[in-house]
KOLTORVEX-361864 format. One record per residue (C-alpha): x, y, z. Coordinates in steps of 0.2 Angstrom, whole numbers, plus 5000, padded with zeros to 4 digits. Each point is the difference from the previous one (the first is absolute). Layout:
residues N
XYZ ...
//
This chain:
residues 193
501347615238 500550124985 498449994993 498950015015 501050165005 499750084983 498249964999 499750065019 500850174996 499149994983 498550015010 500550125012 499850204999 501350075009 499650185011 501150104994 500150175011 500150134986 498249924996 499550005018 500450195000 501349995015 501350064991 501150155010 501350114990 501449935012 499749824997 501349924990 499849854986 500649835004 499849824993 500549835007 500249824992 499049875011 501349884988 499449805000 501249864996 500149794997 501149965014 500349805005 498450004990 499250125013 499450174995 501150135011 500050195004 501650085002 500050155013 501450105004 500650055018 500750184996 501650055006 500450165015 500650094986 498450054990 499150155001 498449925008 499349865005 501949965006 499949805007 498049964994 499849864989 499450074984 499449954982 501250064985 499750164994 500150205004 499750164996 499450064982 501450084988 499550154991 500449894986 499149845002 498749984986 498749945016 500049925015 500049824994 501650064991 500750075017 499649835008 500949894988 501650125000 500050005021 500049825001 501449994987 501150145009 499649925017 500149814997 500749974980 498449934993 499650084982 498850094995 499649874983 499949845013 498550065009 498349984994 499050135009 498249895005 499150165006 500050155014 499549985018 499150185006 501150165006 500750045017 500450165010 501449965012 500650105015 501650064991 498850104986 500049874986 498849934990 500149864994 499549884987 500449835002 500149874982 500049795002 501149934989 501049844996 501449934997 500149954983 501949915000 500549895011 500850095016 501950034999 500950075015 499450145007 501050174998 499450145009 500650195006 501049975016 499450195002 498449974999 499849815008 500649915014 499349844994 498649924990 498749895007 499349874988 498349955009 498949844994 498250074996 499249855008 501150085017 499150174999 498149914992 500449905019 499050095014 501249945012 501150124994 499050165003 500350115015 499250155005 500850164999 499450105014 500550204996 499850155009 499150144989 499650175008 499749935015 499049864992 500349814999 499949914985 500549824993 500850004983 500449824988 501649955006 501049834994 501449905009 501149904989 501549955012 500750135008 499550154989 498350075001 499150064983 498950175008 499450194995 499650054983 501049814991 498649915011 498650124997 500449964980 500249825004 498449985009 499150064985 500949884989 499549875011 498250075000 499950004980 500649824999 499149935016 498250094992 500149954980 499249854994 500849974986 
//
């Protein structure tokens, strides 16, 4: 699965938004860590249900990551440091297989989300009770599975429009996290590798 991954993104030419020309002055750089992992001999992705306390997205289910630091080196650099501050995995275990394309979100951010994996075998989690409530590890078969993809009707200026969304028990994976897991879905499901 590592390899199909790699070669997919390989092949893939992220949209990046600078290069679109959308950029605004007030938009603020952020990356995530779609992060894969061998898990009862299944590949997983971990999500994170964030907790009441964060500043936004308080109780969405989210990918690792966060805003930039002045002094992160790039964005992939602020995506591996995220998802070691939020759930303990180091920055040297991860091999980065390629970048999905960029995001605006509602809260003002945009951001870039990296796939990576896994490259040790996975230890107990440890992660920022500040920052997470809990960690979901979800099969990829689960969300490749049609059955598990709901529509998420929104209201938008008076407009309705249906969004990705994915059920995995009781937790629903929606907004910008589905947005950038829908195009990972689209890069795997469309390379012939």
């Amino acid at each position: 699965m590592r390899d199909q991954l790699r070669a997919a993104l390989a092949a893939y030419e992220p949209q990046r938004l600078d290069e679109r020309g959308d950029a605004a002055p007030d938009i603020k750089a952020a990356a995530v860590l779609v992060l894969f992992y061998e898990h009862n001999g299944e590949p997983h992705v971990v999500f994170q249900k964030r907790t009441e306390t964060v500043d936004t997205h308080k109780g969405q289910i989210s990918l690792p990551g966060g805003g930039a630091d002045p002094e992160d080196t790039d964005l992939r650099f602020t995506a591996l440091r995220e998802t070691h501050e939020e759930i303990g995995v180091r920055p040297d275990h991860v091999e980065v297989l390629g970048q999905l394309d960029d995001l605006v979100t509602i809260s003002n951010f945009c951001i870039t989300p990296f796939v990576g994996w896994l490259t040790r075998p996975r230890e107990e989690w440890t992660f920022s009770e500040h920052e997470v409530a809990y960690l979901l590890e979800v099969p990829f078969s689960h969300l490749l599975d049609d059955a598990n993809h709901v529509p998420d009707r929104r209201m938008v200026k008076g407009k309705e429009f249906t969004f990705p969304a994915y059920q995995f028990g009781d937790d629903l994976i929606w907004g910008a996290t589905a947005r950038m897991l829908s195009n990972l879905l689209d890069v795997v499901a469309t390379f012939e590798g």
